[in-house]
PLY file of the C-alpha trace (Angstrom):
ply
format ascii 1.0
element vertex 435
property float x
property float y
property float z
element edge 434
property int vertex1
property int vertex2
end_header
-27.94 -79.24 19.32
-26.73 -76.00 20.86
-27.23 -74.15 17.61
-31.09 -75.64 17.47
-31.11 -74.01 20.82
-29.84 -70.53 20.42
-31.99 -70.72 16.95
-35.54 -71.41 19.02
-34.70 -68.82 21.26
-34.21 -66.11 18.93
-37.74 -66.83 17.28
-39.68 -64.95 19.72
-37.65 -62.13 19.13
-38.14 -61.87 15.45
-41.34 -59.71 15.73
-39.54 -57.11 18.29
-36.53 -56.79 15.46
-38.87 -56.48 12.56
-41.16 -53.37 14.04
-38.42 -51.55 16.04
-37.03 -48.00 14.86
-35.87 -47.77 11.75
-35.10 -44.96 8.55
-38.09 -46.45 6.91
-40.47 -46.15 9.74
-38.91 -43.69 12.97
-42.11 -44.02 15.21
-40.95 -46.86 16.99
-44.16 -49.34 17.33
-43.44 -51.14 20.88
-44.34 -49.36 23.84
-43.23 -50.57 27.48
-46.11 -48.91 30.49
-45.32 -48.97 34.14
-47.88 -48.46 36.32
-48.48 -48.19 40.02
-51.82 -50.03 39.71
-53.15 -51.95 36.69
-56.19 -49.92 37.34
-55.02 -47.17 35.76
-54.94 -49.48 32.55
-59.01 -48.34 32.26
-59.06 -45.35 34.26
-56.76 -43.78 31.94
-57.94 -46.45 28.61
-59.08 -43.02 26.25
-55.19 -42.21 26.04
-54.44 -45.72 25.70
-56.96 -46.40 23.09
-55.38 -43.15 21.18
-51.98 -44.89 20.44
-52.92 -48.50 20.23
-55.64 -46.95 16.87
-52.28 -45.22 15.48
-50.65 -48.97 15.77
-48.68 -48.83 18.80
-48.06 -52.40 20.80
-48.30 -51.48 24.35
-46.85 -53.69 26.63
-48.57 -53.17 30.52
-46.58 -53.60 33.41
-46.54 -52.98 37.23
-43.32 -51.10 37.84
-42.45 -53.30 40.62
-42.78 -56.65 38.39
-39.59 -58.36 39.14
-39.55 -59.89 35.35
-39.45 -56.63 33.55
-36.29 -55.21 31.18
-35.44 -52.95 29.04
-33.43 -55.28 26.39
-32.69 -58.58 26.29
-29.93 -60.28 24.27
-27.71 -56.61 23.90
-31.10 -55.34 21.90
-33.75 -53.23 23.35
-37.17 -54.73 23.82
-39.11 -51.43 23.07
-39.11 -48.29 21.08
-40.51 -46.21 24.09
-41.39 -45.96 27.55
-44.52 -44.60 29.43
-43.68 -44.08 33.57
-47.76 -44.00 35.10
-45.82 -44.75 38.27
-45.34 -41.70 40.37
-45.13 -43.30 43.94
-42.95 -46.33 42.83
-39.74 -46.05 44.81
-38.19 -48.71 42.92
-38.61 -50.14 39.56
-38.59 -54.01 39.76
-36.54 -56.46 36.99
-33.19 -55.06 35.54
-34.85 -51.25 35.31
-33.33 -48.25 37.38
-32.00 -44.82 37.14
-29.09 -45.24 34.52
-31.29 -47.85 32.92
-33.60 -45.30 31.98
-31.27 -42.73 31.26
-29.59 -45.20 28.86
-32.21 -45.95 27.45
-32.79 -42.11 26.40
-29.22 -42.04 25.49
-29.83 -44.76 22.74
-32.56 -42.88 21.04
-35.28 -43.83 22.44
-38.91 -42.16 23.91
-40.14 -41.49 27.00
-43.39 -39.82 28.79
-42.80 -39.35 32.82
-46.52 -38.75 34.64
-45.56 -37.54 37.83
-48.32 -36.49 40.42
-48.32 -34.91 44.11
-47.14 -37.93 45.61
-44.45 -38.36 43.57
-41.12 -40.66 44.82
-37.84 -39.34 44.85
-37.15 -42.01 42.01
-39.35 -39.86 39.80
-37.89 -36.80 40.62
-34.52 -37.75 40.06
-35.78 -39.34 36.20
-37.05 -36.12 35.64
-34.18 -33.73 37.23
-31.70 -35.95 35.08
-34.34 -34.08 31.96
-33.91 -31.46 32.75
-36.60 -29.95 34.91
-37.08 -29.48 38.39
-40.26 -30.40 40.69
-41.22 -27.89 43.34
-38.85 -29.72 47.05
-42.04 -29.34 49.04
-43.76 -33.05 48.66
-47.16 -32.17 49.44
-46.81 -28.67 47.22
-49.75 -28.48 44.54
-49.79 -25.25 41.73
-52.95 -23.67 42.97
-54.34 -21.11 41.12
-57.27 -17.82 42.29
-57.57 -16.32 38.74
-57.01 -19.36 36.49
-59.14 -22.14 37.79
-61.58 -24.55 36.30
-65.22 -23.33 37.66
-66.81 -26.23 39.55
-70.76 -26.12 41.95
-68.31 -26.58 44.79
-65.83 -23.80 45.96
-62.71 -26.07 46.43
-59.10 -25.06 46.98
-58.39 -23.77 43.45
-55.67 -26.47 42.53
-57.78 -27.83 39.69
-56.44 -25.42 37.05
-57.54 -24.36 33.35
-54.76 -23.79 31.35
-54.62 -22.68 27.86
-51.06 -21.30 28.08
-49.86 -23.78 25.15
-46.23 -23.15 23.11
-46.81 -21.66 19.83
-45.72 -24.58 17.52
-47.72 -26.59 14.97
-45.52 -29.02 15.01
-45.48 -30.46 18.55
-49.43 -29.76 19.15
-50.44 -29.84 15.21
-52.12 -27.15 13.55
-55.64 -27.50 14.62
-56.35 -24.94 17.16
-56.74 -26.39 20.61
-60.02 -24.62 21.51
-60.68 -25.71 25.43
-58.24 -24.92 28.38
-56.36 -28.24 29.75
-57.62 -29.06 33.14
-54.77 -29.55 35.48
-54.40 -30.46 39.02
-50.83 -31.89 39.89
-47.58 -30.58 41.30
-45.59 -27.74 38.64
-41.82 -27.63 38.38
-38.99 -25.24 37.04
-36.69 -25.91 33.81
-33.52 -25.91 34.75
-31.68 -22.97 33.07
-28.42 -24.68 31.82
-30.35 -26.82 29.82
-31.43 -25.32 26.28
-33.02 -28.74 25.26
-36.15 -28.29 27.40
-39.05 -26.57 26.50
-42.44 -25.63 28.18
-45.52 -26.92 26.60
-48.06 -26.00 29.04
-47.71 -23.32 31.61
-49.10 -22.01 34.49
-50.60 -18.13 34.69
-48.85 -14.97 35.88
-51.12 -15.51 39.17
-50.04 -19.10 39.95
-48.26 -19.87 42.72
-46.86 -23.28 44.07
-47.79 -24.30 47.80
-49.26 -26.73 50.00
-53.11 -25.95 49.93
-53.86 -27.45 53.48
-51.84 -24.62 55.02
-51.79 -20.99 55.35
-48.66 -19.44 53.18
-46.10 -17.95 56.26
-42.94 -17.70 53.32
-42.80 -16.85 49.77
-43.65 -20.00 47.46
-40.62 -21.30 45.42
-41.86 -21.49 41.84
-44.51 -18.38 40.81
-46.28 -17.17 37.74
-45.15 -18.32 34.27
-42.06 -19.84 35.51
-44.52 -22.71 36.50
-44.52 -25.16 33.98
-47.32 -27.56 33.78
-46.18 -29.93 31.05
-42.37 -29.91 29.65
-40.93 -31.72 26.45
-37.43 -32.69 25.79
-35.33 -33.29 22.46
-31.65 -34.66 23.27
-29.28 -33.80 21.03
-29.45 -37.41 19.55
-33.35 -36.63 18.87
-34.81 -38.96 21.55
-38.36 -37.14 22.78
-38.84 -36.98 26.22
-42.54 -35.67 27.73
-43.01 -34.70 31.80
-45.83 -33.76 33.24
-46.62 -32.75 36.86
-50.21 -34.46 36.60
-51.42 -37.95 36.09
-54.71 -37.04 36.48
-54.58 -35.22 33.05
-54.06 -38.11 31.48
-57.10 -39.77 32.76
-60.88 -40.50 31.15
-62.26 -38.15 33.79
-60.39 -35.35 32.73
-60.40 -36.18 29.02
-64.38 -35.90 29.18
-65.12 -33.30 31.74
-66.40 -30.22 31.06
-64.22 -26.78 31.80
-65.11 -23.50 32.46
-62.34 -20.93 33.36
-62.76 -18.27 35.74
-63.81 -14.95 34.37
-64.97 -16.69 30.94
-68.16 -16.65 30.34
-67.56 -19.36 27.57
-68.38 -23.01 29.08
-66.93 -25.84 26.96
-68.39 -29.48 26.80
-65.49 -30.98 26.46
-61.84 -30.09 28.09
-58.72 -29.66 25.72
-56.38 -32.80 27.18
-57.78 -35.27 24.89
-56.83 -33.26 21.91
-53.37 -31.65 24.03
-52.29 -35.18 24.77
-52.62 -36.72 21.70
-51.58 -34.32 19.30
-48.21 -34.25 21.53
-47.88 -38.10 21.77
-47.45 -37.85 18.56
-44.61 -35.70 18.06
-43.39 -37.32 21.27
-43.21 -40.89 19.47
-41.79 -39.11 16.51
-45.23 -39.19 14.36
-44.36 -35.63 13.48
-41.62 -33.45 13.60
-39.07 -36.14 12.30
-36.99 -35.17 9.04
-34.44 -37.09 7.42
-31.59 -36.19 4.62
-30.85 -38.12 1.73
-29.01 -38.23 -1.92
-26.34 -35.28 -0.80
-24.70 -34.44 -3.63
-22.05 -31.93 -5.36
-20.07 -31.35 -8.62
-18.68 -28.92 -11.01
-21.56 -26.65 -12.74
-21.71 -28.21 -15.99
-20.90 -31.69 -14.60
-22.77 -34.79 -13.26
-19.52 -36.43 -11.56
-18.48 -35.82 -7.73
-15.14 -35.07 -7.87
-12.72 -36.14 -5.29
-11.16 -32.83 -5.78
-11.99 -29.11 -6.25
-9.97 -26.20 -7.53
-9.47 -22.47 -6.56
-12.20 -20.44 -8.11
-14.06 -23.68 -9.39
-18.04 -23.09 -9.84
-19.87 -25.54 -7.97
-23.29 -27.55 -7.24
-24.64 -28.22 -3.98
-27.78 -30.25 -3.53
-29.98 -32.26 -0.94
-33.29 -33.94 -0.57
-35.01 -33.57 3.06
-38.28 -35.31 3.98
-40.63 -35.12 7.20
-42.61 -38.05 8.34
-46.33 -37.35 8.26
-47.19 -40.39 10.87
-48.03 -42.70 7.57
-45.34 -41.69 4.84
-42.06 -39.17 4.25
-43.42 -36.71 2.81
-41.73 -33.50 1.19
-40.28 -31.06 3.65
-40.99 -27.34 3.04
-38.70 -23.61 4.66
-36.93 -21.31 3.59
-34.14 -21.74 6.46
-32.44 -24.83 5.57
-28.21 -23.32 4.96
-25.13 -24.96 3.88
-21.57 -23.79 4.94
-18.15 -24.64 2.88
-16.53 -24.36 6.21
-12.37 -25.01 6.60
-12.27 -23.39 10.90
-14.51 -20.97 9.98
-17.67 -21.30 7.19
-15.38 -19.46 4.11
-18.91 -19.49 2.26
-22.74 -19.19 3.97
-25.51 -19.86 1.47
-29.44 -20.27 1.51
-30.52 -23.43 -0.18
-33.86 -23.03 -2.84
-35.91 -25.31 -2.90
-38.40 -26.81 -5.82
-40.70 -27.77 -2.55
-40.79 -31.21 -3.80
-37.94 -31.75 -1.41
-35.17 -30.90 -3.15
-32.82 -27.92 -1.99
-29.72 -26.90 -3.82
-27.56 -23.77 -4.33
-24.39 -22.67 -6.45
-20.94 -21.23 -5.06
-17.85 -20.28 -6.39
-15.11 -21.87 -4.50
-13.15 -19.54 -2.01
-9.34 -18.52 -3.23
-8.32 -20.21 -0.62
-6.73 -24.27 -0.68
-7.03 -26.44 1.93
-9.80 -29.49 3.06
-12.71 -27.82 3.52
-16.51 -29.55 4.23
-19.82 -28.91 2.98
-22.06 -28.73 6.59
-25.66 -28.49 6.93
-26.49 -27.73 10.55
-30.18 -27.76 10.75
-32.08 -27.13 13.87
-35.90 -25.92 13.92
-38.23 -26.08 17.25
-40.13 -28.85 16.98
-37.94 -30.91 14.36
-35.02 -33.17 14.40
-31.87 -32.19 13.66
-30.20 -32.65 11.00
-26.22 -32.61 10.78
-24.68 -33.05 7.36
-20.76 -33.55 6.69
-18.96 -34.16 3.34
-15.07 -33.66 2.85
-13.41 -32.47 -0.01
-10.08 -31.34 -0.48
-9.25 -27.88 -2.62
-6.16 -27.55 -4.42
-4.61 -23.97 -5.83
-3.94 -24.03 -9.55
-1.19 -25.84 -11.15
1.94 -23.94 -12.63
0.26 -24.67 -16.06
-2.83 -23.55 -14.99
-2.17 -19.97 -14.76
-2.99 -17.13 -17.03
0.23 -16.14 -19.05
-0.21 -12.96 -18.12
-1.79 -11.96 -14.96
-3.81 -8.14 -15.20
-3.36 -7.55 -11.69
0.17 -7.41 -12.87
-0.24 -5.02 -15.85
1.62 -2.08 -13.64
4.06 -4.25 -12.91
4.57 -5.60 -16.96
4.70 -1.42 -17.76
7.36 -0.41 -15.02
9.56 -3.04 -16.45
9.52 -2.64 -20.05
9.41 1.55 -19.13
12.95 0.93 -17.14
14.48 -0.64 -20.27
12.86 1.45 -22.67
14.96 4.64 -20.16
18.24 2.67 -20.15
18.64 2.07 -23.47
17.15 6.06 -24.42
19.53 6.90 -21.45
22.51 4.72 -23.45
22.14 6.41 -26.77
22.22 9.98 -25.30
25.18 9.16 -23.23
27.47 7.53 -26.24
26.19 9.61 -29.37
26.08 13.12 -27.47
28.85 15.46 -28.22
0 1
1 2
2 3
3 4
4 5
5 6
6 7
7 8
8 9
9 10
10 11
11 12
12 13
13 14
14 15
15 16
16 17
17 18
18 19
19 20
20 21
21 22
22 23
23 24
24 25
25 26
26 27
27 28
28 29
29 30
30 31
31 32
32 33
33 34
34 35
35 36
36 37
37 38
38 39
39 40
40 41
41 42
42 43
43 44
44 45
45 46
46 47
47 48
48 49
49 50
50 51
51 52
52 53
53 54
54 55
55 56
56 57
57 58
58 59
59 60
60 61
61 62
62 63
63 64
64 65
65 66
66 67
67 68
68 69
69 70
70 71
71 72
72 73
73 74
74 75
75 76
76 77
77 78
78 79
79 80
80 81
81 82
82 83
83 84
84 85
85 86
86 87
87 88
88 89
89 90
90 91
91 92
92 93
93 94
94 95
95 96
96 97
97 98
98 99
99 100
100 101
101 102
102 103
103 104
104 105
105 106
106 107
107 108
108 109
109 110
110 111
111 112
112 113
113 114
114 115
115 116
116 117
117 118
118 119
119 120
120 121
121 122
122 123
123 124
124 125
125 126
126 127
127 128
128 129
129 130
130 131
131 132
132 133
133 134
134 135
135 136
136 137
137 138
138 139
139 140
140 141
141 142
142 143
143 144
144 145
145 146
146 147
147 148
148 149
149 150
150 151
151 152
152 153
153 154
154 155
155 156
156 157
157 158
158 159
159 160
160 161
161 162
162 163
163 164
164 165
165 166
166 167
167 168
168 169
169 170
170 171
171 172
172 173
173 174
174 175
175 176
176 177
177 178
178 179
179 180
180 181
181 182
182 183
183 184
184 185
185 186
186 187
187 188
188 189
189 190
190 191
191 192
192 193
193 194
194 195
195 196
196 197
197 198
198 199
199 200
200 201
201 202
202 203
203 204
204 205
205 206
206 207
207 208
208 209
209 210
210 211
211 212
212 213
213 214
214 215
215 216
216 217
217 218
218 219
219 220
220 221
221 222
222 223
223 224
224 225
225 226
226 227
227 228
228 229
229 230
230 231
231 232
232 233
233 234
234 235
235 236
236 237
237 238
238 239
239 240
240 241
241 242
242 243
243 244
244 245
245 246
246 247
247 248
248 249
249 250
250 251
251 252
252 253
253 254
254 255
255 256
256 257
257 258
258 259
259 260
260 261
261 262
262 263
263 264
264 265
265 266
266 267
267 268
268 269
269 270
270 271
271 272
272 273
273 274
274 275
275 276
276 277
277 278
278 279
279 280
280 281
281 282
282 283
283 284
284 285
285 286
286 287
287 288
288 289
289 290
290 291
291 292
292 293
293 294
294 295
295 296
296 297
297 298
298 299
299 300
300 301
301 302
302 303
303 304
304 305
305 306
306 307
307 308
308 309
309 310
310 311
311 312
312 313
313 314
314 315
315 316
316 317
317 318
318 319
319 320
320 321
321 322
322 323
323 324
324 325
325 326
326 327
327 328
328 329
329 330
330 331
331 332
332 333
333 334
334 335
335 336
336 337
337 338
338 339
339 340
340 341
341 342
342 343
343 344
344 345
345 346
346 347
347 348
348 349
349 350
350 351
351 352
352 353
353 354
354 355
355 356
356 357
357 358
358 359
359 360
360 361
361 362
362 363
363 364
364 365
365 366
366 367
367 368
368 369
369 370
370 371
371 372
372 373
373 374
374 375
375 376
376 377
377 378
378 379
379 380
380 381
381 382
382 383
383 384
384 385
385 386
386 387
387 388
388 389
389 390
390 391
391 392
392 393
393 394
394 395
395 396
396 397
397 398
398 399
399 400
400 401
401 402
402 403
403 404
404 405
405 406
406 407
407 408
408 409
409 410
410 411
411 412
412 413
413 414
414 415
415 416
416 417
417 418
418 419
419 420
420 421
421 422
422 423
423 424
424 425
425 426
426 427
427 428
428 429
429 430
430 431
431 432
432 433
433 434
């Protein structure tokens, strides 16, 4: 009976288990969003819309719901996490701090909306990231030179950015032709991290300050140190997206029109539709996501990996690496991709060709040097996941039957031995036969 039990209960987990990450598929398909109010569930439905087309199964939550979790059973419930939550001082269920974090640590996604009333819960989620929201809570990035025109004079914290990161890859290769309207608090990257990058930043003129009171001190974050919009790739390839500005991310925004300041050029349509989606989907791993397969080597001439190579032995090396294209792996294209035959130090550096069908390979001569040595491929691209290869082979110096019988780095040596004996024995018959 207990067995019938256990058996029902897993049932209704079967469809999580089927569509969650895998090497098959690595955009995770189940999406968990916390929000403050379920309103935002059609003020912000455009976005929305945009990953439930690309087949994403978003799950909508308050973040106070006292039913909500992350896993259940020792699995995790979802592939990803959306935080539309900014003023929530407490998540609700089993979710927290190192909930979240651990979360990230297993692999997973997550996009972090922040706004000017942000809670100190958020800004801890997003310190932990690695970036940095201006201290002052009612602090807004304002903006004289860089702001969206509007028929009403306003405060200039409704900014129109078109600062983006140079990178196909994160915001595809169309060309994002309208600024990004703005309007949300900026924050700093923290400089010990080298994971975090800025997507979106703020002008040279852009300063961060309250903009209901005059400025008496200097502002803490200026210029192009602002960032707007900041991604993250741990070093176990989980995506993480934070923005300053919920209001980016809303219908309003995505359909407004946007004029800069100083531009004469007035576009119908603002760039965060286009922005936002096209870096959902590297966030959610639609792009940007490689994997390595079918790593092989052998003896030029042979088929067979050996289990062990000798001093001096001409070698193979070959791999197959593929990018997911959102739909399919498809083949993966550069001219970057190394291997190292590495014992402490790499002994041997080598660019791999490729036939741009996927396949990259490369021939070596073994070093003169024995000892267990590894083939490593340490791959790491903006934009991409990283790839870290490791095989171990052992190398063994040549056998005492292995040897040439005579060695011509030796041929001075051969002479001054066969000259000596040649002298005695000239030497002997001079000395006995000489009067």
């Amino acid at each position: 009976m207990s067995k019938l039990l256990i058996f029902l209960t897993l049932i209704p987990l079967l469809p999580i288990l089927t569509i969650s990450f895998s090497p098959e598929n690595p955009s995770g398909r189940r999406v968990l969003v916390l929000l403050d109010d379920l309103a935002l569930k059609s003020s912000h439905s455009v976005f929305f819309n945009s990953l439930q087309s690309r087949g994403f199964d978003l799950d909508f939550k308050l973040a106070d719901d006292p039913k909500i979790g992350l896993h259940r059973y020792g699995q995790y419930q979802y592939d990803g996490l959306i935080l539309f939550c900014p003023t929530t001082e407490r998540f609700g269920g089993s979710i927290d701090l190192a909930a979240i974090l651990d979360f990230v640590d297993s692999g997973h996604d997550l996009i972090i909306a922040a706004d000017s009333n942000a809670s100190d819960l958020i800004r801890e989620i997003a310190t932990e990231s690695g970036v940095d929201f201006d201290e002052d809570p009612a602090a807004l990035v304002i903006d004289h030179s860089s702001y969206a025109v509007s028929n009403t004079e306003g405060d200039h914290t409704l900014i129109a950015s078109d600062e983006y990161i140079k990178s196909d890859v994160i915001l595809g290769s169309k060309k994002i032709e309208a600024p990004v309207l703005f309007q949300g608090i900026g924050h700093s990257l923290n400089p010990s991290n080298s994971l975090v990058l800025k997507v979106l930043s703020a002008s040279p003129s852009a300063y961060s300050s309250n903009p209901k009171s005059k400025l008496s001190n200097p502002p803490s974050l200026t210029g192009s140190a602002i960032s707007l919009v900041s991604i993250v790739q741990a070093r176990n390839n989980a995506r993480i997206l934070i923005s300053g500005s919920l209001s980016m991310f809303s219908n309003r925004f995505f359909r407004s029109e946007v004029q800069k300041a100083g531009s004469p050029i007035k576009h119908e349509k603002s760039g965060n539709e286009q922005f936002l989606t096209e870096l959902s989907k590297w966030v959610f791993h639609e792009r940007g996501h490689l994997k390595a397969m079918n790593v092989r080597h052998h003896k030029a001439g042979e088929a067979d990996e050996p289990t062990i190579y000798r001093v001096n032995d001409d070698l193979e090396y070959s791999v197959e690496i593929y990018e997911w294209s959102g739909a399919s792996w498809e083949p993966y294209v550069a001219d970057d991709v190394q291997v190292q035959f590495y014992m402490m130090s790499p002994y041997v550096l080598k660019n791999l060709s490729t036939d741009k069908k996927g396949s990259y390979f490369t021939a070596f001569k073994v070093p003169d040097v024995y000892g267990v040595f590894q083939f490593k491929v340490e791959y790491q691209r903006l934009g991409y996941t990283s790839l870290s290869l490791s095989k171990q082979i052992p190398v063994r110096p040549f056998k005492h039957n292995e040897y040439e019988r005579f060695i011509p780095a030796a041929y001075p040596y051969y002479g001054a031995a066969f000259s000596m004996m040649t002298g005695f024995f000239i030497f002997t018959a001079v000395h006995l036969y000489s009067k």
